[in-house]
C-alpha positions as CSV (number, residue, x, y, z in Angstrom):
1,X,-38.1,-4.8,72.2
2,X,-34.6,-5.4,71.8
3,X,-34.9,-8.0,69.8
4,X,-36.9,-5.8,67.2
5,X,-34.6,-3.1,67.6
6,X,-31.8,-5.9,66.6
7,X,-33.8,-7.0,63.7
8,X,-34.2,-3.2,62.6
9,X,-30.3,-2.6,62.7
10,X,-29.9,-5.7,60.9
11,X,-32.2,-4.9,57.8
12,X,-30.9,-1.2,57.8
13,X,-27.4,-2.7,57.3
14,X,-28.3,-5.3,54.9
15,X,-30.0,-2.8,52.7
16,X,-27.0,-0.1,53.0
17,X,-24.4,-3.2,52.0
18,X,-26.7,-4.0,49.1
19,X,-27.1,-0.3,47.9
20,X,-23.1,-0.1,48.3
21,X,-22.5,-3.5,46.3
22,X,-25.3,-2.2,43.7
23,X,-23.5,1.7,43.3
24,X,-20.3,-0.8,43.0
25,X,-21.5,-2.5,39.4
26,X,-23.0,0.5,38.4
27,X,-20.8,1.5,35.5
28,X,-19.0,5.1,35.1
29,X,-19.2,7.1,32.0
30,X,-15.5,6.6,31.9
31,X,-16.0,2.7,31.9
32,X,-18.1,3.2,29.0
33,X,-16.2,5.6,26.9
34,X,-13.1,3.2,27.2
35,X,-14.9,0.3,25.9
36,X,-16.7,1.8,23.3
37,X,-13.5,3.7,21.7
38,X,-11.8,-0.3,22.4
39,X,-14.0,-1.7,20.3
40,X,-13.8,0.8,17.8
41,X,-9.9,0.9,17.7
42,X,-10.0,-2.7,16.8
43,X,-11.8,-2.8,13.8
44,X,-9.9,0.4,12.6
45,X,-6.8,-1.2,13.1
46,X,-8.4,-4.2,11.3
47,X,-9.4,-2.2,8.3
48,X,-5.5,-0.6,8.2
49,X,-3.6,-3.9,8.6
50,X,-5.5,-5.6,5.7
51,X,-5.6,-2.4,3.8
52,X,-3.0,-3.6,1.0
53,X,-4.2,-7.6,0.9
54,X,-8.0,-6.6,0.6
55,X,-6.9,-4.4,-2.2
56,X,-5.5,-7.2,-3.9
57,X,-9.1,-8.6,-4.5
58,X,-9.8,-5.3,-5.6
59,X,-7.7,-5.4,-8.2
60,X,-7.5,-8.7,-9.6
61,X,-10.0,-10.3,-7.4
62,X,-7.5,-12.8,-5.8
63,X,-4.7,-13.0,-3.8
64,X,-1.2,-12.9,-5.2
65,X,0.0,-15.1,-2.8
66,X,-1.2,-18.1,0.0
67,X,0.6,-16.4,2.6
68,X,-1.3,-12.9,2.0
69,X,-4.3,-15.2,2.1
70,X,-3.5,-16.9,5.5
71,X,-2.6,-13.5,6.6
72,X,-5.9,-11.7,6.0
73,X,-8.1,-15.0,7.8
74,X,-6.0,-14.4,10.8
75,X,-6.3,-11.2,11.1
76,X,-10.3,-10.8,10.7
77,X,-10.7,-13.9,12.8
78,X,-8.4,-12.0,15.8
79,X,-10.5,-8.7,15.2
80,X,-14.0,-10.9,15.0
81,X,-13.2,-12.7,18.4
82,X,-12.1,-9.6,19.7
83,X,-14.9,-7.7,18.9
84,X,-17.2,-10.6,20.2
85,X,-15.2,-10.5,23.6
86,X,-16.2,-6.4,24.0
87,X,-19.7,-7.3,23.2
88,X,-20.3,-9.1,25.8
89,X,-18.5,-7.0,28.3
90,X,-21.0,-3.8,26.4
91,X,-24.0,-6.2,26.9
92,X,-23.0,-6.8,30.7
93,X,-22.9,-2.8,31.1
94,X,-26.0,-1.7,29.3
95,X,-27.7,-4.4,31.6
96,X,-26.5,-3.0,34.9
97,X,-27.4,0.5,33.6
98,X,-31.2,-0.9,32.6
99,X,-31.4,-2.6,36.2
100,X,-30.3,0.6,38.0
101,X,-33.1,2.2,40.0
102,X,-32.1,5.2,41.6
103,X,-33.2,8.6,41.1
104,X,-30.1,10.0,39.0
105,X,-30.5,7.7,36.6
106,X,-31.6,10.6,33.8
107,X,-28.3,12.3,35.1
108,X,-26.0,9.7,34.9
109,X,-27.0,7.7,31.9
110,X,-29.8,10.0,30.2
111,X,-29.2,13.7,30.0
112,X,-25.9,12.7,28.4
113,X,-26.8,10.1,26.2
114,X,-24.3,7.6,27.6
115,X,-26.8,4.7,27.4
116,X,-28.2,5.7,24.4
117,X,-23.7,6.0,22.8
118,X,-23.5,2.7,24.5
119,X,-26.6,0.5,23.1
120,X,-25.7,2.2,19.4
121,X,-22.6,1.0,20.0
122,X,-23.3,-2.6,20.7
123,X,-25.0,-2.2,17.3
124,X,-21.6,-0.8,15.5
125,X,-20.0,-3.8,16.8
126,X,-22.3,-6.2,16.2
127,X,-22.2,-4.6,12.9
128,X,-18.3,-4.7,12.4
129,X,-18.0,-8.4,13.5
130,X,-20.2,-9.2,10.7
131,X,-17.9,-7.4,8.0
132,X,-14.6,-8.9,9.6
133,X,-16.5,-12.7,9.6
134,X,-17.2,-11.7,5.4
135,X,-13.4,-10.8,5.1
136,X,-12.2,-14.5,7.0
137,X,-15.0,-15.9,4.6
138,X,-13.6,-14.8,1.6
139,X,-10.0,-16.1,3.0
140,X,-10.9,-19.5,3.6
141,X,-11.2,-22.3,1.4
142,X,-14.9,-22.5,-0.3
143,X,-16.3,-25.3,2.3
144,X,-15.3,-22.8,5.1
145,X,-16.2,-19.8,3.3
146,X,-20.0,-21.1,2.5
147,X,-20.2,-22.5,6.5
148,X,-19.5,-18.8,7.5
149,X,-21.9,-17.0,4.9
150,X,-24.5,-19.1,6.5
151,X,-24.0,-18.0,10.0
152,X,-24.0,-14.7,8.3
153,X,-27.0,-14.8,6.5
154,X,-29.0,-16.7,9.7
155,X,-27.8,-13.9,12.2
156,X,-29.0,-11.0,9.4
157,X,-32.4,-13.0,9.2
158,X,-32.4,-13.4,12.9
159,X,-32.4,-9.3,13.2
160,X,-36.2,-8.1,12.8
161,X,-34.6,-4.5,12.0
162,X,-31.3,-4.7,10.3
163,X,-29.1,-2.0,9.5
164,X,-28.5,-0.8,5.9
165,X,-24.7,-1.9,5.9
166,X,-26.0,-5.6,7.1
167,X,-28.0,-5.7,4.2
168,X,-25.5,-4.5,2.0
169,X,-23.6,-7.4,3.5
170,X,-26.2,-9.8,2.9
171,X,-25.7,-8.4,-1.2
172,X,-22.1,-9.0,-1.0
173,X,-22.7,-12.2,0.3
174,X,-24.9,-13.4,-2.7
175,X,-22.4,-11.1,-5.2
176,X,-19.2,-13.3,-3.9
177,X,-21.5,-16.6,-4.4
178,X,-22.3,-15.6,-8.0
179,X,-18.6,-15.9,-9.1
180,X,-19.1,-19.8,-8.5
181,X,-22.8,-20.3,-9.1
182,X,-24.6,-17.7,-11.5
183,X,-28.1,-18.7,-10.2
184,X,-26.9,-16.3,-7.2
185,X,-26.7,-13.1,-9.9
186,X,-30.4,-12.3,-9.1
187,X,-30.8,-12.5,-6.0
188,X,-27.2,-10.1,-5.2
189,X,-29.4,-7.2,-7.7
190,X,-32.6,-8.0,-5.6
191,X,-30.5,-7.4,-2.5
192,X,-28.8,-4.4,-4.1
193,X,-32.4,-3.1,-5.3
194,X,-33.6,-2.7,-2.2
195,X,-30.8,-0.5,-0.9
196,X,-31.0,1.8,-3.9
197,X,-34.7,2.4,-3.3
198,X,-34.0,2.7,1.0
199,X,-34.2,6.4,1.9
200,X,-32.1,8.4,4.8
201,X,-29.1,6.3,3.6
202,X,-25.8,6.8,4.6
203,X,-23.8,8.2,1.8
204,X,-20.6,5.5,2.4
205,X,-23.1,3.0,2.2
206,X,-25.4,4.2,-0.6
207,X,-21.3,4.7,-2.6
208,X,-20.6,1.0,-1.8
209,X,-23.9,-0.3,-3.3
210,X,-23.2,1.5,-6.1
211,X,-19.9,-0.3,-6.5
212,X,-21.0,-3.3,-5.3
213,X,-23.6,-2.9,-8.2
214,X,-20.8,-2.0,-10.6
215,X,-18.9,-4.9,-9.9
216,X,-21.4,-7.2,-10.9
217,X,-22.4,-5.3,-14.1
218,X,-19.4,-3.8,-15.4
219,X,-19.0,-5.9,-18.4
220,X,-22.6,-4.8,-19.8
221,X,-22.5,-2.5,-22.7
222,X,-24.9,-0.2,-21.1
223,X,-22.8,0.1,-17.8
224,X,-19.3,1.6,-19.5
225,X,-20.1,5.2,-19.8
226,X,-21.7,4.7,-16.2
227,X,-18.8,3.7,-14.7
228,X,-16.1,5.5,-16.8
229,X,-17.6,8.7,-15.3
230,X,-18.3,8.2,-12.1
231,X,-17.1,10.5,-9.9
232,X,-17.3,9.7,-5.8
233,X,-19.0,12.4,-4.0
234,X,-16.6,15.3,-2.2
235,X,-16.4,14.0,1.5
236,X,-14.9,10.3,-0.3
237,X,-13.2,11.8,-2.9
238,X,-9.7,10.8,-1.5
239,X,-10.4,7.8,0.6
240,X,-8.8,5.2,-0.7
241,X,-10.8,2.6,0.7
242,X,-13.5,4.2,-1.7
243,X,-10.8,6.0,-4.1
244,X,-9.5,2.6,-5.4
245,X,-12.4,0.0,-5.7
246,X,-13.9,2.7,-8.1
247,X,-9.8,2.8,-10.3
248,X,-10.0,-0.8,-10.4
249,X,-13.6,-0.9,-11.9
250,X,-12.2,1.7,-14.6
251,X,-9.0,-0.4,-15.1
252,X,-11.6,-2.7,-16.2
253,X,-12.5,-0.9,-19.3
254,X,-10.0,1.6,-19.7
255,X,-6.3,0.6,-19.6
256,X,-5.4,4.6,-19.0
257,X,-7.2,4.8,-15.9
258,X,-4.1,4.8,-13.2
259,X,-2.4,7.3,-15.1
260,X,-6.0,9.7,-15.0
261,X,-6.3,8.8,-11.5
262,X,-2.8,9.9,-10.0
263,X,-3.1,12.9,-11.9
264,X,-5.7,13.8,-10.0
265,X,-4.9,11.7,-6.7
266,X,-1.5,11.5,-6.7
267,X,-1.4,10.6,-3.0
268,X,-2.7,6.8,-4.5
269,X,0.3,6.5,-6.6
270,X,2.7,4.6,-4.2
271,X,-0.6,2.3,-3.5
272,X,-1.1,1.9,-7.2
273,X,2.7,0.4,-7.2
274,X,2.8,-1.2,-4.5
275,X,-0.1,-3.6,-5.6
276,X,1.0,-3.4,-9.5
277,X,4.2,-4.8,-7.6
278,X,3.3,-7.5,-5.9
279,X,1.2,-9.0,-8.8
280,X,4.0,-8.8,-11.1
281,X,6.1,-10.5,-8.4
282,X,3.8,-13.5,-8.3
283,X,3.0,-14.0,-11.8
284,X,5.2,-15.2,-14.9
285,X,3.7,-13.4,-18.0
286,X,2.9,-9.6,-18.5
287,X,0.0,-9.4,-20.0
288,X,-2.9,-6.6,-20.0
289,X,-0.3,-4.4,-18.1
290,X,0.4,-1.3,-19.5
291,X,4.1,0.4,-19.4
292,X,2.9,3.0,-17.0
293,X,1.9,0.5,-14.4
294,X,5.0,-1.2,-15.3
295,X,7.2,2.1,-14.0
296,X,4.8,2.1,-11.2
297,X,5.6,-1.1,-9.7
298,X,9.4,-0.7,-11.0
299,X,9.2,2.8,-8.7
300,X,8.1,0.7,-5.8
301,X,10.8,-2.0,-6.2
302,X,13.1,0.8,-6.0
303,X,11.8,2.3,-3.0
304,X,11.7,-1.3,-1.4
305,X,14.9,-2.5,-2.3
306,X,15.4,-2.8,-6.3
307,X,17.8,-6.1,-4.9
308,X,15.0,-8.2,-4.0
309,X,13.2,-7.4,-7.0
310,X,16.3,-7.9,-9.5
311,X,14.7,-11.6,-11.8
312,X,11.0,-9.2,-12.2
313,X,13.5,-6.8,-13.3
314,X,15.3,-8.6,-15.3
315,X,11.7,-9.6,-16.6
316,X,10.7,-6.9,-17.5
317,X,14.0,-5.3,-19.4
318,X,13.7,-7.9,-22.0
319,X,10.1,-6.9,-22.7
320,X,11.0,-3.5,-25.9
321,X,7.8,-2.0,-24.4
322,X,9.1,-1.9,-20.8
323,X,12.7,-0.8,-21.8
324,X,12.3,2.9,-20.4
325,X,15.1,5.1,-18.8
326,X,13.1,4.2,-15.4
327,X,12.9,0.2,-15.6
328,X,16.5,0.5,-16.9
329,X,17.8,2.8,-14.3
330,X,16.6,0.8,-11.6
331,X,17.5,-2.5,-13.0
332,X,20.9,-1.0,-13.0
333,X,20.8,-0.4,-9.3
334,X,19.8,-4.3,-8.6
335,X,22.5,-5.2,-10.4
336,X,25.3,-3.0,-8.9
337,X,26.8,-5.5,-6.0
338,X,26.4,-9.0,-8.4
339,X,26.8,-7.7,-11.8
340,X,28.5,-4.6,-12.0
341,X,29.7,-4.9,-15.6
342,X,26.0,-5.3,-16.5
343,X,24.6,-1.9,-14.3
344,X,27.1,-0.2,-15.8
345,X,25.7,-1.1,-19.3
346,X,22.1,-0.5,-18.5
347,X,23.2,3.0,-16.5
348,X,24.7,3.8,-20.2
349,X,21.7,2.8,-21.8
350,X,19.3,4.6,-19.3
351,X,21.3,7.6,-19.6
352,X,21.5,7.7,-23.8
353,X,17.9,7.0,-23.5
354,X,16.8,10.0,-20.5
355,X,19.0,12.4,-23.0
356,X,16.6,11.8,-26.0
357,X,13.1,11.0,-24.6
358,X,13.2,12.7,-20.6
359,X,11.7,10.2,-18.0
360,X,9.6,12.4,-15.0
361,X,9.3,9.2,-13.3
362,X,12.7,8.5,-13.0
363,X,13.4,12.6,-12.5
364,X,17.0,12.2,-12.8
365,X,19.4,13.8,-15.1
366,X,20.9,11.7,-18.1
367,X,24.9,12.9,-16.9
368,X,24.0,11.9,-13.4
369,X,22.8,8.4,-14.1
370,X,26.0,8.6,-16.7
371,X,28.1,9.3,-13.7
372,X,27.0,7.0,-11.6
373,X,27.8,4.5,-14.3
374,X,31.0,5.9,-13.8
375,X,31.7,5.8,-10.3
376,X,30.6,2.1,-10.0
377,X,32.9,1.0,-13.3
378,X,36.0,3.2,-11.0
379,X,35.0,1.2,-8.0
380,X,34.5,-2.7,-9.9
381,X,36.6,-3.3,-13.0
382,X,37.1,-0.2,-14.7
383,X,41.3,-0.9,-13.8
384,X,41.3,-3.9,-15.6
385,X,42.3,-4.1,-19.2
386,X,39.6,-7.3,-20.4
387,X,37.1,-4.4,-19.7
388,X,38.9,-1.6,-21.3
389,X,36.2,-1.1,-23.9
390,X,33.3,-0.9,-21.8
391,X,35.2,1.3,-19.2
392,X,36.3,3.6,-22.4
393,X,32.6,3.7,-23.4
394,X,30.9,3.9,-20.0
395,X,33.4,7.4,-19.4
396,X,33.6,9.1,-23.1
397,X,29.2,8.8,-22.7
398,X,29.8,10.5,-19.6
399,X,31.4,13.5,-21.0
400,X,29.4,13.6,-24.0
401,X,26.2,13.7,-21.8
402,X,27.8,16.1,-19.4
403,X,28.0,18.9,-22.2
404,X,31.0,20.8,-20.7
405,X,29.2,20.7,-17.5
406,X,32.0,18.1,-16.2
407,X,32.2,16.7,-12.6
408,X,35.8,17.3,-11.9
409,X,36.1,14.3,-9.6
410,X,34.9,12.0,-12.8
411,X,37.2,13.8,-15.1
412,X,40.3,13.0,-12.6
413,X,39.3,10.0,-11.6
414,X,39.1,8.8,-15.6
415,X,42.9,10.1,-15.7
416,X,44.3,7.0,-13.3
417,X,41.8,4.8,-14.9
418,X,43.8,5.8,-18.2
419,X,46.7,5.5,-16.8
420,X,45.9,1.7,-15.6
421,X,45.1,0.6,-18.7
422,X,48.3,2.1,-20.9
423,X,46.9,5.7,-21.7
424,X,49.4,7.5,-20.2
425,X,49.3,10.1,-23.0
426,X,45.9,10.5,-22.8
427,X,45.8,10.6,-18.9
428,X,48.6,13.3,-18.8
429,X,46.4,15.7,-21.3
430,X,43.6,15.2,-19.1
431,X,45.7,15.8,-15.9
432,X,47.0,19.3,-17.6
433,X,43.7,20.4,-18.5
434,X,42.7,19.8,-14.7
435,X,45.6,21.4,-13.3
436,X,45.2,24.5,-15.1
437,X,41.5,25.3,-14.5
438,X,41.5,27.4,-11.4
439,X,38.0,26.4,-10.3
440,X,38.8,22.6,-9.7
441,X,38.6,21.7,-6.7
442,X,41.4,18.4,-7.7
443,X,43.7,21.2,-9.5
444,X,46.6,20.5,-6.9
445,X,46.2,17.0,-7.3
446,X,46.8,17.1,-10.7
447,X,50.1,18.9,-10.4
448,X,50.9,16.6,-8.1
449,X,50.5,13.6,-10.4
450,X,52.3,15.2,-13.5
451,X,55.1,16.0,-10.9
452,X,55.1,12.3,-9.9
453,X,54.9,11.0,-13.5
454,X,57.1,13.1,-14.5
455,X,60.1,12.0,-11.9
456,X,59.1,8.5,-12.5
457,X,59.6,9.1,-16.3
458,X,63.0,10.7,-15.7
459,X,64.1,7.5,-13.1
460,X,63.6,4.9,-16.2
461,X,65.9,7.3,-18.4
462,X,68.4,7.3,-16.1
């Protein structure tokens, strides 16, 4: 009898060390809510760190530079090996929730859908390690990008039931094999067919196959008015992942199309430059650019540092097209610390030029950009008498721009420039006219200075 009763204690606390070790790898709705918003945080982040370089094959349909390419491999290959990792770990969780057998299953897992969030999770992620293996695809050289279509392609035809972005992927894959072999062309429409004709379609993936569609038709007659007039439905209307696939396509056949666009959107305009930029920067010739795009990117180098863009500038100002009161006005700036002799020419030019034909993108006042032409030539050479002309020249435009409306600091700073280079006449009219205007702020200087010249003149009499 004791040795049953032994037995019995046994069993009862083998089975209540098993129950505790099974309650122990049953997961928590927290465990699961933390991994699914992990795995979702990565590829968002993906999609936002290669915003600007996948845009660049929106574009122009390459990348501007190797580096950018490099770039945009490594970071879908970290977000595809990432996402990979969390599937696993989703896969180990949704089988521990299927093996559980106790009776509050339904209220753990079931009346709150957590197992039904998790497995259509694993199916989003699945799904987003596909797209981020298309993106290191289309990074890597053509041997490498053909090996990883493949696995692709054999991992959509493994899946009996595949989602309607997979097959759109599967049509980007056969579109993006096209470019090199035509024979390809049929089967991307086929693809694309079949998602046109699909019903209960998501409306960012139905948009997208419309684009994708686009892309590979744009040049046919019957496609121009099409696209031209396309307008993205409400809820994408100012997503730029969406916004600017559909701007490129209409750059395409209409050379006005950023200008249309960021009067509408104007939030895309910094994108617009930045990308207009960056191909400029990488390219020797300006061709099929327009003079609007031009002030674009020209508005970006200046908000990046107009000194590291100074040769594209320089580029550009020889171009009579491109010679604007922006692209001059800026060029100026580059040139300020190196060149100061020739900023202060293009600020003179920039500022003649804002007086007759006013520059919005540039937004700045012909006697201001005149002043600052000013300032720099007071602060460089403008003491020096080889320079007298364009010191003269760079001043007098000042005050003819300035209309009356003279900054007194200019006007007194011009009268010991004078005085430098021999105008003492000149500099003592304009040091009178200073001192006897009761709203200058530099009228007791001025006394001051006649005073001074004055005693000095009397010393050399004596």
């Amino acid at each position: 009898m004791t040795v049953w009763i032994r037995l019995y204690k046994t069993a009862l606390v083998i089975i209540f060390t098993l129950n505790l070790s099974l309650a122990a790898n049953i997961p928590e709705a927290n465990d699961i809510n933390c991994i699914i918003e992990q795995s979702q945080t990565i590829y968002r982040n993906f999609m936002k760190q290669s915003f600007m370089i996948r845009m660049q094959l929106e574009y122009k349909e390459k990348f501007f530079n190797s580096q950018d390419k490099e770039n945009l491999r490594l970071l879908a290959q970290k977000a595809s090996t990432e996402l990979n990792q969390l599937i696993d770990k989703q896969e180990k969780l949704k089988q521990a929730i299927e093996d559980y057998s106790g009776d509050d299953w339904e209220q753990k897992f079931g009346e709150n859908r957590l197992f039904r969030r998790l497995a259509n999770n694993i199916s989003l992620s699945r799904e987003n390690m596909l797209k981020t293996d298309f993106v290191t695809a289309i990074a890597c050289d053509e041997y490498n990008k053909n090996r990883i279509f493949k696995n692709i392609l054999n991992v959509i035809e493994s899946d009996p039931n595949p989602g309607e972005y997979v097959e759109l992927l599967r049509a980007k894959i056969y579109a993006n094999l096209s470019k090199v072999d035509i024979a390809y062309f049929d089967t991307a429409k086929k693809e694309l067919s079949k998602l046109f004709i699909r019903s209960n379609i998501l409306q960012e993936t139905d948009v997208e196959t419309l684009i994708e569609d686009y892309k590979l038709t744009y040049d046919k007659p019957e496609q121009r008015d099409g696209i031209l007039n396309y307008e993205l439905p409400s809820p994408l209307a100012n997503d730029p992942e969406f916004v600017l696939p559909v701007v490129f396509l209409q750059r395409k056949l209409d050379e006005n199309a950023f200008e249309k666009w960021i009067a509408k959107n104007p939030e895309i305009k910094p994108i617009l430059g930045a990308l207009v930029l960056a191909d400029l920067d990488s390219k020797a010739d300006f061709e099929d650019i327009t003079t609007f795009e031009v002030k674009l990117a020209v508005l970006s180098a200046w908000n990046e540092g107009a000194v590291k863009y100074n040769k594209l500038l320089e580029s550009l100002c020889s171009v009579d097209k491109f010679k604007t009161p922006l692209v001059l006005y800026v060029t100026a700036i580059s040139y300020a610390e190196t060149k100061p002799e020739e900023s202060v020419k293009l600020l003179i030019d920039a500022s003649k030029m804002q007086k007759n034909n006013f520059d919005k993108m540039l937004n700045i006042e012909p006697a201001t950009a005149a002043s600052q032409g000013c300032l720099l030539a007071y602060k460089t050479f403008a003491k020096e008498k080889a320079d007298k002309e364009l010191t003269v020249l760079t001043f007098e435009n000042y005050f003819q721009l300035a209309e009356g409306d003279t900054d007194q600091k200019i006007k007194y700073l011009y009268c010991g420039v004078l005085n430098s280079l021999g105008e003492q006449g000149q500099s003592r009219e304009l040091l009178e006219e200073i001192s006897n205007d009761d709203a200058s702020s530099y009228r007791c200087q001025a006394k001051y200075d006649l005073i001074t010249d004055q005693i000095q003149a009397d010393h050399k009499l004596e």
